[in-house]
C-alpha positions as CSV (number, residue, x, y, z in Angstrom):
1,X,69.4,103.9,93.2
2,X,68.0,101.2,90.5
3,X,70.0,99.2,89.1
4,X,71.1,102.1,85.4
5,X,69.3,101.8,82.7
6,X,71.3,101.0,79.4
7,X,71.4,105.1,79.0
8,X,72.5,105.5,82.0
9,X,75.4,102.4,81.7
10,X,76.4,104.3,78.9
11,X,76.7,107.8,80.7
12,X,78.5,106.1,83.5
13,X,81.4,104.9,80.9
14,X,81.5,108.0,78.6
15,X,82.2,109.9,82.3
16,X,84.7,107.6,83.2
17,X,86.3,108.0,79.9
18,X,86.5,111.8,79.7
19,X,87.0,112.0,83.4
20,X,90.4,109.9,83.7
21,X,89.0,107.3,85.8
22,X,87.5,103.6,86.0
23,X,84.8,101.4,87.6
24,X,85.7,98.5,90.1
25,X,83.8,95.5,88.3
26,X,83.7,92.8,91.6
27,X,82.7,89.5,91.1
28,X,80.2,88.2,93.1
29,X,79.0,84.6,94.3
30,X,75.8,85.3,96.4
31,X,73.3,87.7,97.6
32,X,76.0,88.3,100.7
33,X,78.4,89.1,98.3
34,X,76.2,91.3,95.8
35,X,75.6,93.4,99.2
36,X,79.3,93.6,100.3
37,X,79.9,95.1,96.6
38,X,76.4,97.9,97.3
39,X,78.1,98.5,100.5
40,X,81.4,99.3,99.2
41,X,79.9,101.8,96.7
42,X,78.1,103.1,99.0
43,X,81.3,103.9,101.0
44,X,83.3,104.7,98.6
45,X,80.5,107.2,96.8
46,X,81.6,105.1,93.9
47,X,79.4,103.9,91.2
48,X,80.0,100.6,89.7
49,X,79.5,97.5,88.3
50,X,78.7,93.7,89.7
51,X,79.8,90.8,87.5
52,X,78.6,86.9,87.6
53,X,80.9,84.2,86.3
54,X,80.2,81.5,84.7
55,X,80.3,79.0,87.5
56,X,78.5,81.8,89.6
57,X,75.8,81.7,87.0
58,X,76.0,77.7,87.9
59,X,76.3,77.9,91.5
60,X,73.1,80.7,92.0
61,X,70.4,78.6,90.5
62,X,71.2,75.8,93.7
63,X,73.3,73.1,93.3
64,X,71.1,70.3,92.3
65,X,69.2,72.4,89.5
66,X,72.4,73.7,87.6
67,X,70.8,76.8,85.5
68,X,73.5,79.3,84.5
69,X,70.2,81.2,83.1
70,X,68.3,80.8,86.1
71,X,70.9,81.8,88.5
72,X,71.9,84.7,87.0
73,X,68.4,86.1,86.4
74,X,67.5,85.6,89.9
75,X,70.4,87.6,91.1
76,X,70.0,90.4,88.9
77,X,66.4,90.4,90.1
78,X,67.6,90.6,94.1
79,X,70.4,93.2,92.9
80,X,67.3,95.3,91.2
81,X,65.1,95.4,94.9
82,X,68.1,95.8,96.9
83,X,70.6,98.6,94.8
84,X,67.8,100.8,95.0
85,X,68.3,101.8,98.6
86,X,71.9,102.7,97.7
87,X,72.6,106.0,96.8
88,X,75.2,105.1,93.4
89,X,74.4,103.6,90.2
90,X,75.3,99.7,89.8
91,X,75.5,97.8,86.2
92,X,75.2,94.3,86.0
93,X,77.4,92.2,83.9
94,X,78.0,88.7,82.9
95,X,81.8,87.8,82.7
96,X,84.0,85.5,80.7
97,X,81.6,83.3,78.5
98,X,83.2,81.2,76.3
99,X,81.8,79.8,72.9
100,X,80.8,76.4,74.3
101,X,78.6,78.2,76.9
102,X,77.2,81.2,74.7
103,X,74.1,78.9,74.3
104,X,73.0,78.4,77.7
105,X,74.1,81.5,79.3
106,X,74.6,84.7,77.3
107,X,72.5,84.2,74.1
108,X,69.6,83.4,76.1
109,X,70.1,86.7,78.7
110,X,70.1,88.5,75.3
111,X,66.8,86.9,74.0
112,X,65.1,87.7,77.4
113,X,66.5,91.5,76.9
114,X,65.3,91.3,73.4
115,X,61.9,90.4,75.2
116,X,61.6,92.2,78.2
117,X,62.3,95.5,75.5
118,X,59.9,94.5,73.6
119,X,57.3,94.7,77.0
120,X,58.7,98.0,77.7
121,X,61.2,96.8,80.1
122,X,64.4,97.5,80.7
123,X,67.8,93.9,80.4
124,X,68.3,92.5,83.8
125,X,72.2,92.8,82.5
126,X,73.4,95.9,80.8
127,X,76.2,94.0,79.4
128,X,77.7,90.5,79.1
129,X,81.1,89.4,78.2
130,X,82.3,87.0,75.0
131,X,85.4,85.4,75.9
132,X,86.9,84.3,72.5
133,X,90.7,84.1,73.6
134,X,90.2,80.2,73.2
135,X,89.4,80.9,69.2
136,X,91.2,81.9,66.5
137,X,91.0,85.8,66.4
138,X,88.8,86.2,62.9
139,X,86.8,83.1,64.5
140,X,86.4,85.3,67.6
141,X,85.4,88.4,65.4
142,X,82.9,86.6,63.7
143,X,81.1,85.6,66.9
144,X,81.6,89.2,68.8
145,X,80.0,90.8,65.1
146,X,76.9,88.5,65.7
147,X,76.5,89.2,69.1
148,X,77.1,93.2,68.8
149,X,74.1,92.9,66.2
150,X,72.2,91.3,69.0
151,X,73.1,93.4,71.8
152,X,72.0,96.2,70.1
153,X,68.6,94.6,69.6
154,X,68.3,94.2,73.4
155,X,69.7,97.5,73.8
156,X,72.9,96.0,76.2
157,X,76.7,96.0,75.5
158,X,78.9,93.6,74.5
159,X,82.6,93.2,75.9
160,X,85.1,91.3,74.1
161,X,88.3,89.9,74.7
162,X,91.0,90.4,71.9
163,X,94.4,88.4,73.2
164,X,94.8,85.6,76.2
165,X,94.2,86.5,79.4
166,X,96.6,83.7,81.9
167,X,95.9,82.2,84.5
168,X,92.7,80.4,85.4
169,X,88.9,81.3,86.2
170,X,86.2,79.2,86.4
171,X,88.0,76.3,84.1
172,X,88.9,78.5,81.8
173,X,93.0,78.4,81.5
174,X,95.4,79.9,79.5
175,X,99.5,79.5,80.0
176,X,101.5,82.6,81.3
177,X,103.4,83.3,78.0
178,X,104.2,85.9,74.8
179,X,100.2,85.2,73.4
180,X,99.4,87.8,76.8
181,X,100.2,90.4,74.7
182,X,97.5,92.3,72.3
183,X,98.9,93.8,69.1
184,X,98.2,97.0,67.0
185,X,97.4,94.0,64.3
186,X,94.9,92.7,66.8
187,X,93.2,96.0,67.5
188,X,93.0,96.9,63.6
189,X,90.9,93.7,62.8
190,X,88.5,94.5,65.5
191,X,87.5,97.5,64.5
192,X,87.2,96.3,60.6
193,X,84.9,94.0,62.4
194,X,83.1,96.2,64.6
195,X,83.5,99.6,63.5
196,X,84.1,102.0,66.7
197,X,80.7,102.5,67.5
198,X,78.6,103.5,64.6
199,X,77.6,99.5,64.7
200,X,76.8,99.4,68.2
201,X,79.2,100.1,71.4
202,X,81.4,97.7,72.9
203,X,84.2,96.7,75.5
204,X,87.3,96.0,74.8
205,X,89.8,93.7,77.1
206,X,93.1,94.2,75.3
207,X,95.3,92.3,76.7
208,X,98.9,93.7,78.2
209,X,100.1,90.3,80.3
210,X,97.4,90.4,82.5
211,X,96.5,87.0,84.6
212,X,93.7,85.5,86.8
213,X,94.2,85.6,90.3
214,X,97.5,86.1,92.4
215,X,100.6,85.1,91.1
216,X,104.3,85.7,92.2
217,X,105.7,88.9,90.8
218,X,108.4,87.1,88.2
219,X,106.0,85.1,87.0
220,X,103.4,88.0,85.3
221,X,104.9,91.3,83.3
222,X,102.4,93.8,83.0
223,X,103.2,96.3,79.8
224,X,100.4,99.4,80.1
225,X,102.3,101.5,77.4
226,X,100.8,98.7,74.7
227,X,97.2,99.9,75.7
228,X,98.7,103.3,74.7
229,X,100.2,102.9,72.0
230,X,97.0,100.6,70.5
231,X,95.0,104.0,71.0
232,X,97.4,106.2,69.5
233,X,98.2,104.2,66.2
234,X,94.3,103.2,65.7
235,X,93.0,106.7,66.8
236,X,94.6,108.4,63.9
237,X,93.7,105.4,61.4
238,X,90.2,106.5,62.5
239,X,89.8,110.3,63.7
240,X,88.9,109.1,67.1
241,X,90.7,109.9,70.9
242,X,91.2,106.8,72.6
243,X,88.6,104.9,70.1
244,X,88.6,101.4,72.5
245,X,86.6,101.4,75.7
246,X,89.3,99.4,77.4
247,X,88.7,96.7,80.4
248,X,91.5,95.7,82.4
249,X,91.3,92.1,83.2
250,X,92.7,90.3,86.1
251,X,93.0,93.4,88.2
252,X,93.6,91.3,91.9
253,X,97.0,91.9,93.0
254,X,98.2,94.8,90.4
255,X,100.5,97.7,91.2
256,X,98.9,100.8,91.4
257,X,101.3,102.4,89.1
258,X,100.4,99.6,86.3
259,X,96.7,100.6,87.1
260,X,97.0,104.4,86.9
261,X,98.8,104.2,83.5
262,X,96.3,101.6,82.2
263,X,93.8,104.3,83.2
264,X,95.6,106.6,81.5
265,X,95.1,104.9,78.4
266,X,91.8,104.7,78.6
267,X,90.6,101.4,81.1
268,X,87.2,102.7,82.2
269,X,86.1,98.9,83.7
270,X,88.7,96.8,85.6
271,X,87.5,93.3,87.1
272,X,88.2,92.5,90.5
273,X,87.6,88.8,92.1
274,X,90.3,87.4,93.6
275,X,91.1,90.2,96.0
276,X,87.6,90.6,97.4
277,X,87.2,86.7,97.5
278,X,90.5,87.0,100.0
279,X,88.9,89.5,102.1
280,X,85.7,88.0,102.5
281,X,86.9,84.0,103.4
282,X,89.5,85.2,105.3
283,X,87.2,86.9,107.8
284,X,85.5,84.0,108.3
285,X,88.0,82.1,108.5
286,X,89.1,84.4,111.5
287,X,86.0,83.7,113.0
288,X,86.5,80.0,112.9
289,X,89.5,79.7,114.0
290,X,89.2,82.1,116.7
291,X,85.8,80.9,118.3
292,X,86.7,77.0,116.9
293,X,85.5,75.9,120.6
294,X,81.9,78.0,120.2
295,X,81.3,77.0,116.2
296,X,81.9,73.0,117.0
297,X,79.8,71.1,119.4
298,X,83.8,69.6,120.9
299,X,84.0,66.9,123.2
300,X,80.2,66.1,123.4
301,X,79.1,70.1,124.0
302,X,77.0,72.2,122.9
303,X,79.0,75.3,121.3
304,X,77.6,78.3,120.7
305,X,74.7,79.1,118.9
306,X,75.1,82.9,118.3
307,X,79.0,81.8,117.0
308,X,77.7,79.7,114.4
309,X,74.2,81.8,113.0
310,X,75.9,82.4,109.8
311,X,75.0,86.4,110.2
312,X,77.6,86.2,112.8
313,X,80.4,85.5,110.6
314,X,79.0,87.0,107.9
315,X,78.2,90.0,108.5
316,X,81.9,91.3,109.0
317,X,82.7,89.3,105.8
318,X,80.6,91.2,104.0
319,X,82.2,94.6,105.9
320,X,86.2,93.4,105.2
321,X,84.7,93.0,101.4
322,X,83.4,96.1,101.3
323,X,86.6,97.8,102.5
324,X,88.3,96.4,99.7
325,X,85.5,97.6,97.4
326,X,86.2,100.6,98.9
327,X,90.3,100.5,98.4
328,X,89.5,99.7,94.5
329,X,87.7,102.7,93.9
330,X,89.9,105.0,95.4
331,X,92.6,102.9,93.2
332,X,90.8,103.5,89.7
333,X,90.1,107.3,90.8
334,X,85.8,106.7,90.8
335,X,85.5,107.1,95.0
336,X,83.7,110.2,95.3
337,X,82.3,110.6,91.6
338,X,79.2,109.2,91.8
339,X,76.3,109.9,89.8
340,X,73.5,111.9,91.2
């Protein structure tokens, strides 16, 4: 199918929501990748979402022209031809912008939504990310209310980030400490900032000790009953069931039983990179290691040309990515739900 239209973005979440369930969000680096996400859906009958990071953004536009704009509007372009002939709805989504980088990467994808609206078209990205866990929170605020006002101009969502995330993606860092944890405190100023929808929807990463990429077990304490209880004490300040849209950062590596009961509380998006990095290099690096004689040219020869035509490794790369695509969705409860 196309890649959904804002409405249809917006039906995919409120289904999610009232259905119990979430969307795997995978990071992708390249069109290989993009595809390994499509197929997964497609597997999975899972709708979905694909995300570029900021060094993606970087790394898609070549190396020696450097255009987080660039890159990531000439991705979203090849996702639009190529999600068509898929039969589940994909959103795009930029991931984890900080404020240093709001001015070469997401303010301009919302000026060029702005535009292409304005032409009768529909945003190349459905939704982009403000990562303001570097800031002070009412400096955060501040930013997210500017960019709601925007978003809604360019009819897109905006996902914000309210608490630390640990670990470390793309340069951006945090420790593995108490700040992890969101608070009813934290939740109650963003809605005084945002409202709860009557200003414009957004997402929400609350943050319950969450942490980028794989770490050892005693090192990272997940708490899911925060989420919950951040919905129960701000839903009755405000009339509303479950009034956040929750995401559910740094999903690689989680428990399924920390999943389900952050789905429970209301996680309709959780972000998956490091997992589905894994399983792609590591079939490659199967090939390699396994054909090392064929790939190199060793001792003067000539190796073999089929081993090393990138399509032979990368095409089951892109199949042992899918499979965990596939594994997510059934994870999060979205395998077999897709939109028709």
């Amino acid at each position: 199918m196309p890649i959904a239209t804002p409405d249809h973005y917006v039906a995919m979440l409120d289904r999610a929501k009232d259905g119990g369930f979430a969307y795997p969000a995978i990071n992708v680096t390249s069109s290989q990748t993009l595809n390994a996400a499509l197929q997964g859906f497609a597997e999975a009958e899972s709708d979905g979402i694909i995300q570029v990071s900021l060094g993606t953004a970087l790394y898609l536009s070549g190396n020696s022209v450097q255009n987080r704009f660039a890159g990531s509007k000439a991705l979203a372009l090849y996702a639009d031809e190529v999600a068509r002939h898929y039969p589940v709805s994909v959103a795009l989504h930029t991931d984890h912008c900080p404020a240093e980088n709001l001015d070469d990467w997401v303010r301009p994808l919302i000026a060029d939504s702005v535009d292409r609206r304005g032409r009768g078209l529909e945003p190349l990205y459905q939704s982009h990310m403000w990562d303001g866990s570097a800031v002070p929170l009412a400096e955060n605020l501040r930013i997210a209310e500017g960019l709601l006002e925007a978003s809604v101009q360019a009819n897109t969502l905006l996902e914000i980030e309210v608490g630390v995330i640990g670990g470390e993606e793309d340069g951006i860092s945090h420790e593995i400490n108490e700040q992890l944890y969101s608070t009813v405190e934290d939740a109650r100023a963003t809605v005084a900032a945002l409202g709860t929808g009557e200003r414009g929807r957004y997402l929400t990463a609350l943050t319950f000790g969450n942490v980028h990429g794989v770490y050892h077990p005693d090192s990272v304490h997940l708490r899911p009953e925060i989420l919950e209880e951040i919905q129960t004490v701000i839903g009755g300040e405000t009339g509303r069931v479950k009034p956040f849209d929750l995401v559910f950062h740094g999903g690689s590596g989680s428990s399924a039983e920390d999943i389900a009961s952050a789905v429970a509380s209301g996680v309709v998006k959780m972000n998956i990179d490091t997992d589905t990095q894994y399983a792609f290099t590591r079939s490659i690096a199967g090939h390699m290691l396994s054909h090392y004689d064929q790939v190199l040219k060793v001792d003067g020869g000539y190796g073999n040309k089929k081993a090393y035509d990138p399509r032979s490794w990368g095409k089951p790369a892109e199949n042992a990515m899918a499979a965990r695509v596939v594994e997510a969705a059934q994870m999060l409860g979205s395998a077999g739900r897709a939109m028709r």
